[in-house]
C-alpha positions in Angstrom: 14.2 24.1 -18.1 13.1 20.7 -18.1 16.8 19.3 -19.1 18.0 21.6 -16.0 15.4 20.1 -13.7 15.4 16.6 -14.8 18.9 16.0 -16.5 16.8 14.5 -19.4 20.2 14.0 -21.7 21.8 12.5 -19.2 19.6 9.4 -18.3 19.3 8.8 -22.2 15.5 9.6 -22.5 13.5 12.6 -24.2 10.0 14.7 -23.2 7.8 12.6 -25.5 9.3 9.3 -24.1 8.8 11.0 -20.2 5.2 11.7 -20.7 4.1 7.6 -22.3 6.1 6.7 -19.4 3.6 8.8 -16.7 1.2 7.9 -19.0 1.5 4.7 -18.8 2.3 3.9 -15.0 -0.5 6.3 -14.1 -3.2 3.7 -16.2 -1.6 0.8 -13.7 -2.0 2.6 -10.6 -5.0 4.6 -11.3 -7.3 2.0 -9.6 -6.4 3.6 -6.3 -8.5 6.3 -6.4 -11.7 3.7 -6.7 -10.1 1.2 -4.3 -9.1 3.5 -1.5 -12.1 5.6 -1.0 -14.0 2.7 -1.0 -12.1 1.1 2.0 -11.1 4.2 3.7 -15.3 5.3 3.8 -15.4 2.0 5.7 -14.4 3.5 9.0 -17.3 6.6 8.5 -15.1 8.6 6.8 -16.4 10.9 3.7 -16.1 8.9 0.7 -15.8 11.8 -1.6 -13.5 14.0 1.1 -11.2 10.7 0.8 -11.1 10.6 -2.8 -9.9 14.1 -3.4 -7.4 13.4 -0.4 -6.4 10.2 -2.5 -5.9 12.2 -5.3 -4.2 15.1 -3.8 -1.6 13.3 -1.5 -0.9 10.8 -4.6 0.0 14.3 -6.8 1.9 15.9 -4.2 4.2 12.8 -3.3 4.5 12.3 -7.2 5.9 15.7 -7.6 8.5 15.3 -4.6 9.4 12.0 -5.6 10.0 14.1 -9.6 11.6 17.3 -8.3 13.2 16.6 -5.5 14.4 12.6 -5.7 14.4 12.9 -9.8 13.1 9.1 -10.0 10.4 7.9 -12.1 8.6 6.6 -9.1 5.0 7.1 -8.8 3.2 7.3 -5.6 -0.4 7.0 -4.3 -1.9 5.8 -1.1 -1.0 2.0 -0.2 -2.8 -0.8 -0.9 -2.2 -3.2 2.7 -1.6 0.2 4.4 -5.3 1.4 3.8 -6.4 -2.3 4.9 -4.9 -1.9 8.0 -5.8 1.2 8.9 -9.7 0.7 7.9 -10.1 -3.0 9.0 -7.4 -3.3 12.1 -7.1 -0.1 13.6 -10.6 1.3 13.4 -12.4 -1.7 13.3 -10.9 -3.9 14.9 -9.4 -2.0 17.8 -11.9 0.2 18.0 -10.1 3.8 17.7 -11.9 6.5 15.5 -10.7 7.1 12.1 -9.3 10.6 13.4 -6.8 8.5 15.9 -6.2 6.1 13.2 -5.1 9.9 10.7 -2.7 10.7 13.8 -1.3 7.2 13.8 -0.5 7.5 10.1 1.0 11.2 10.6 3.4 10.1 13.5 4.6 7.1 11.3 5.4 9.8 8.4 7.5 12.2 10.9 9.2 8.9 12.5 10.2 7.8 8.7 11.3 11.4 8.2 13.4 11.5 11.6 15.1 8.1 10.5 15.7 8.6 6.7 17.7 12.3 8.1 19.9 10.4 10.7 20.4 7.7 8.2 18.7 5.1 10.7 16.2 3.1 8.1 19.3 1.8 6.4 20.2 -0.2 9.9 16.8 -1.0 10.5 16.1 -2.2 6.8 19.9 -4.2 6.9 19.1 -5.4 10.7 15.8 -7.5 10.2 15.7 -10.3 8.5 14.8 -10.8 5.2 12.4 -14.2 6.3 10.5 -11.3 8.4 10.2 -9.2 5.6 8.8 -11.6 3.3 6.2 -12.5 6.3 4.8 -9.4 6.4 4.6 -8.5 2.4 2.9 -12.1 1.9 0.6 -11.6 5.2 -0.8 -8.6 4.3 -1.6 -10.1 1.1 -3.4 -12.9 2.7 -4.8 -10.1 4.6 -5.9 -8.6 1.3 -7.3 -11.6 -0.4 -9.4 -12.3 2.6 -11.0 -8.8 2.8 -11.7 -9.2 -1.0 -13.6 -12.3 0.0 -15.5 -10.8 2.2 -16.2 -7.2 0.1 -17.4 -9.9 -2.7 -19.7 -12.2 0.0 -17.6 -15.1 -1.2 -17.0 -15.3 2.6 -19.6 -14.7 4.7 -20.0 -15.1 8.6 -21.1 -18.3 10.3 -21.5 -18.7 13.8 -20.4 -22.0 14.4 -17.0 -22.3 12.1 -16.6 -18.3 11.9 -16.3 -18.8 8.0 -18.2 -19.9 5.4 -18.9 -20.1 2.1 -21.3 -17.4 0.6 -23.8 -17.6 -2.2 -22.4 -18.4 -5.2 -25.4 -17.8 -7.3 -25.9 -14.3 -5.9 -24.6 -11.0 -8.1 -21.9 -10.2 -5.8 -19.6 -13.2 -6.1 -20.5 -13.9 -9.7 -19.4 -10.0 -11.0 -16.5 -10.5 -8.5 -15.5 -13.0 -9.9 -15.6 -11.8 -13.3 -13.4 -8.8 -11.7 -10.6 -10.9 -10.7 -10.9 -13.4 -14.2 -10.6 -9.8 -16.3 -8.0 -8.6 -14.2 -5.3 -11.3 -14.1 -6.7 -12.1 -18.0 -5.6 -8.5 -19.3 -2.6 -8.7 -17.2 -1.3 -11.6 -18.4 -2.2 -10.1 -22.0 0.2 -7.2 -21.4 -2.9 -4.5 -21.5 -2.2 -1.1 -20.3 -4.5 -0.4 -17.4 -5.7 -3.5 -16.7 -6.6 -3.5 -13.3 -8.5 -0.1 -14.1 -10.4 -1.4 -17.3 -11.6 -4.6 -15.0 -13.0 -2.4 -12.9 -14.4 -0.4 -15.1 -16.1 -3.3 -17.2 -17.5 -4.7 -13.6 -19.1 -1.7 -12.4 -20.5 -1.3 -16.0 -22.3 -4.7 -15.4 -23.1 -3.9 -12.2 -25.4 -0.7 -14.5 -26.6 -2.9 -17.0 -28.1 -5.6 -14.0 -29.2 -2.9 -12.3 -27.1 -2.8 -9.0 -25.4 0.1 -9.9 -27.2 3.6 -10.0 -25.3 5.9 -12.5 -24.5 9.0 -11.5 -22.4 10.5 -13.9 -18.6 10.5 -15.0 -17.5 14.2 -14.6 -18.1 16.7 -12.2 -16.7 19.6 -9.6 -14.1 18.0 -7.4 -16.4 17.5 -3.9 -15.0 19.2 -0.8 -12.0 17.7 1.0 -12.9 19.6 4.2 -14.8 16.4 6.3 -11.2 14.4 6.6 -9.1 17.8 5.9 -6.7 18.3 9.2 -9.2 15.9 11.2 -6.0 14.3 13.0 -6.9 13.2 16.9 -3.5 12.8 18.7 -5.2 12.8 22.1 -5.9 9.0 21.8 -2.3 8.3 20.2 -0.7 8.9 23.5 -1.0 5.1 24.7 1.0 2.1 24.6 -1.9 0.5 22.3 -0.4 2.4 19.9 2.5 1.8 19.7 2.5 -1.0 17.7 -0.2 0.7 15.4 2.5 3.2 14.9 5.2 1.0 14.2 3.3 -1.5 12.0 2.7 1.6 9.8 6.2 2.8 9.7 7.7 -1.0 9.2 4.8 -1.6 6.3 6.2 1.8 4.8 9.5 1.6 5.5 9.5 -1.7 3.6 7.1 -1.2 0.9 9.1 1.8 -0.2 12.2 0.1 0.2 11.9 -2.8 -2.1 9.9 -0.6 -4.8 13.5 1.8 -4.5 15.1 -1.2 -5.1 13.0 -3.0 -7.9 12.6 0.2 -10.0 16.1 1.2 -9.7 17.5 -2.1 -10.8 14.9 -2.0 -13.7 15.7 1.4 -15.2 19.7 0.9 -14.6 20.0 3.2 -12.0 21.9 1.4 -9.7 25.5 3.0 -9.3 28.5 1.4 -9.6 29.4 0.6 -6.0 25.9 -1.2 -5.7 23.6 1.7 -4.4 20.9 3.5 -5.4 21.8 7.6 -6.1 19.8 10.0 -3.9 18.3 7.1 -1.8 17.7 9.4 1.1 15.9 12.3 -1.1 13.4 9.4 -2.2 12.8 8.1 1.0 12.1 11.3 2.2 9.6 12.1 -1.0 8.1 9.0 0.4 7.9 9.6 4.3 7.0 13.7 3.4 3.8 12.8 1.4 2.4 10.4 4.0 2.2 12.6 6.4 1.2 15.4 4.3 -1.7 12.7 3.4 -2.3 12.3 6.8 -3.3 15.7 7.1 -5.4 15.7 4.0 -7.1 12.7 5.1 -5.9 9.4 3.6 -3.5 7.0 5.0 0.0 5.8 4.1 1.4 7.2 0.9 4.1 5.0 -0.6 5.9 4.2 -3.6 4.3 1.8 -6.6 5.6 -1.1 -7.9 3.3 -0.3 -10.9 6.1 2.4 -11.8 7.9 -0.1 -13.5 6.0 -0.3 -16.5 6.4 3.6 -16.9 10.4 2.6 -16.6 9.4 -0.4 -19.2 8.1 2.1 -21.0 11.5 4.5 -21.2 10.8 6.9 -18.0 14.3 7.2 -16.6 13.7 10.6 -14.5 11.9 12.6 -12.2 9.6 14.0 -15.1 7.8 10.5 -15.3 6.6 10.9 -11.9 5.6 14.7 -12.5 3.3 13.4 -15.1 1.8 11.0 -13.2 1.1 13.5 -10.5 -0.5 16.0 -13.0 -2.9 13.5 -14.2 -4.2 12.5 -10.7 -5.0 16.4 -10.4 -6.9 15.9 -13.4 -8.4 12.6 -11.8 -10.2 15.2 -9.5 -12.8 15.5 -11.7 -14.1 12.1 -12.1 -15.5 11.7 -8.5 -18.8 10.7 -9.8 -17.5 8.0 -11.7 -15.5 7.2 -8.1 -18.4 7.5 -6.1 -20.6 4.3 -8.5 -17.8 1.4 -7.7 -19.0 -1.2 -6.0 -17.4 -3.1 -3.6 -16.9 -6.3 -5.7 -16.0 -4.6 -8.5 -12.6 -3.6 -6.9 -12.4 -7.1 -4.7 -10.7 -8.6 -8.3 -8.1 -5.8 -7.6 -7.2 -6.7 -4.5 -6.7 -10.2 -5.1 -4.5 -9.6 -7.7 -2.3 -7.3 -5.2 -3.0 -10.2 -3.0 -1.0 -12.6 -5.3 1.6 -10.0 -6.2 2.6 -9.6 -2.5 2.6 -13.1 -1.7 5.0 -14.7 -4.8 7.8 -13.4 -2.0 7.1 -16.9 -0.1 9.4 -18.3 -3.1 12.3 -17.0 -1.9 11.8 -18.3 2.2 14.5 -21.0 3.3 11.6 -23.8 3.9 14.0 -26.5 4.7 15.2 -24.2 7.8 12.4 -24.1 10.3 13.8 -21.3 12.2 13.5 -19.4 9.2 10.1 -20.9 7.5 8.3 -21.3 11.2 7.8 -17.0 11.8 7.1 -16.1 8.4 3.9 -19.2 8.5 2.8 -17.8 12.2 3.2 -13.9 10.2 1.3 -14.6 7.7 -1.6 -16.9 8.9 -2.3 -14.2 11.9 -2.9 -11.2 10.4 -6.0 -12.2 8.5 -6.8 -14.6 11.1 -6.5 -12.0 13.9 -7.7 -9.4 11.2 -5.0 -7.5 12.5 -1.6 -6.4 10.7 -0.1 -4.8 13.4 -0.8 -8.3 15.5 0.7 -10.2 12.6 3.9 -8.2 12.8 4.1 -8.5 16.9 3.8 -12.3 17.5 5.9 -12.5 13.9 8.8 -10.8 16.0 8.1 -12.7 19.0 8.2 -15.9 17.6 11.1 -15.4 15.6 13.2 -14.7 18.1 11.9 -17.2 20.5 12.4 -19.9 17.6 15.9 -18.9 17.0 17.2 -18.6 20.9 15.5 -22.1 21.4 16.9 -23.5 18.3 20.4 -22.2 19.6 20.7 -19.7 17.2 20.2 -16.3 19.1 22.9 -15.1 17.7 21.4 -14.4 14.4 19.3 -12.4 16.2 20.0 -8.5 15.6 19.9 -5.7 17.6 16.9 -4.1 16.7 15.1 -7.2 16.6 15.8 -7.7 20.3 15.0 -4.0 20.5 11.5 -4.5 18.5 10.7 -7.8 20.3 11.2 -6.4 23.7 8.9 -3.6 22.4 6.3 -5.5 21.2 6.0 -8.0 24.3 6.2 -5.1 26.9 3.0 -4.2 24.2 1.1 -7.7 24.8 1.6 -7.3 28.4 0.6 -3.9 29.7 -1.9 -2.5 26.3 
């Protein structure tokens, strides 16, 4: 059955070598369901409803990505994409976290509507790669800084709006300590490294007594506080229309140049250059974040972490069927969820931070029309604390740079179509 399904032969790989695979990206990736609950609760949502919708949405989009797409692509709720949702949308603009649910569920059925009529692969091809890179680096920047803050290395000051926090205080120090393990066992080559610095924080957190334990193991709590809590009432506005489209583009992106980077890394690649079954993936993707939506979580994507289950030999679908199963299991470790403190996961999301910003290397510096958008990007989304703004005026300016630098005619369609969009945005929201 499992040759039938997964063509196991075929792609060169066996069961035993499947299940270390999904073994093995699952320990990478499996920092998620700490991380997002512990943003996501930010916005008033149910901590514990979030983690089993973390869980649950991360399984089911595993399981389409293995049955249907037959990849070994893992995928979980977004890192940047829960950000921006908990920290710009609710937050910052002030909707509730049930708009915020709607938001997220409209961007799934747009993805799905475009990866059908074949669309993404004009928008993907259209916009420019300099963009792209703008807004992968931004949100890390955007990451970093809410790390900062979870940690109190930044704190608020009236007069500069930063400043530097308390440095002798337990927050920054085990923060600290976080990130130092984390890029330390990284570097090492350790399985799970991200997770075990978690892990090792919050255990210090317990031993100084910051941390109140409350167990590892227990009855999976109830998902029904986020469970179909979707307000699309308040969606109906042109405020939201970049809120919508900033998800989609994050997605659309994210998912793309995982595809991409796996795919090339496991061989998969066919002959005339393109990745088999592109469309079945992208719509595993684009299917599970809205299912999430409906569960209660935002964006589901694909992992970059999946390639060291393809480092590991997963060549198939089955890799990402076993990572699915074990975040069912992962259902029963909400008590162990529910103890992680905030600066226990900031190390985390600094080292995301740094993983989405070594994309900088490849921008055109010595071509200002090309370095000047992807600097005005990336500075204003944490400096706004707003992806969605970061991705307007990053449009904006790029193709106001261009026509005044007499090069408009680099400019694509759709990013006339977007820019157009986004000002009529900034003038009538």
């Amino acid at each position: 059955m499992l040759e039938r399904l997964f063509k196991l032969s075929e792609n060169s790989t066996n069961l035993r070598t499947e299940i270390i695979a999904g073994v093995t990206t699952f320990l990478t990736m499996a920092y998620i369901i700490f991380v997002n609950p512990a943003i996501l609760s930010a916005t008033g949502m149910d901590q514990g409803a979030v983690f089993v919708a973390t869980c649950l949405a991360a399984a089911i989009g595993c399981f389409i990505m293995g049955f249907v797409a037959n990849y070994p692509i893992a995928q979980a709720p977004g890192m940047g994409l829960n950000a921006f949702f908990t920290y710009s949308v609710v937050l910052g603009m002030g909707y509730t976290w049930q708009v915020a649910l709607a938001a997220v569920f409209c961007s799934g059925v747009l993805f799905i509507i475009l990866s059908l009529f074949k669309i993404r692969e004009w928008i993907i091809n259209s916009i420019p790669m300099s963009l792209r890179t703008g807004i992968s680096a931004g949100i890390g920047l955007f990451l970093a800084f809410i790390a900062l803050q979870n940690a109190k290395i930044v704190v608020d000051n009236p007069a500069t709006l930063v400043s530097v926090g308390d440095f002798t205080s337990l927050s920054p120090v085990l923060a600290a300590v976080s990130f130092f393990l984390t890029i330390g066992l990284v570097n090492r080559g350790i399985k799970g490294a991200v997770l075990i610095a978690i892990l090792l924080t919050t255990g210090l957190g317990i031993i100084f007594g910051d941390v109140q334990w409350h167990g590892i193991m227990s009855a999976p709590p109830s998902i029904a506080p986020t469970f179909l809590q979707l307000d699309f009432a308040g969606v109906f506005n042109i405020g939201m229309i970049s809120v919508i489209f900033a998800f989609l583009f994050v997605d659309l992106f994210d998912t793309a140049g995982t595809l991409v980077g796996v795919a090339t890394k496991a061989n998969l690649i066919g002959k005339d250059g393109k990745i088999p079954r592109l469309n079945k993936a992208l719509l595993a993707d684009s299917t599970a974040t809205s299912i999430g939506a409906l569960l209660g979580t935002s964006n589901t994507t694909s992992f970059v972490e999946s390639t060291a289950g393809v480092a590991a030999g997963g060549r198939t679908g089955l890799t990402a069927v076993v990572v699915g199963i074990l975040f069912l299991l992962a259902l029963f470790f909400s008590p162990l969820a529910g103890m992680i403190p905030a600066y226990a996961t900031a190390g985390a999301l600094f080292y995301v931070a740094i993983l989405m910003m070594s994309g900088l290397v490849g921008v055109d510096w010595r071509d200002l029309s090309e370095a000047a958008p992807v600097v005005v990007t990336c500075l204003l989304m944490p400096l706004t604390y707003s992806i969605a703004e970061g991705i307007v005026l990053g449009f904006i300016s790029y193709t106001a740079i261009k026509v005044l630098s007499g090069k408009g005619r680099e400019i694509s369609a759709s990013v006339w179509f977007m820019t157009a969009i986004f000002l009529a945005k900034l003038i009538f929201a």
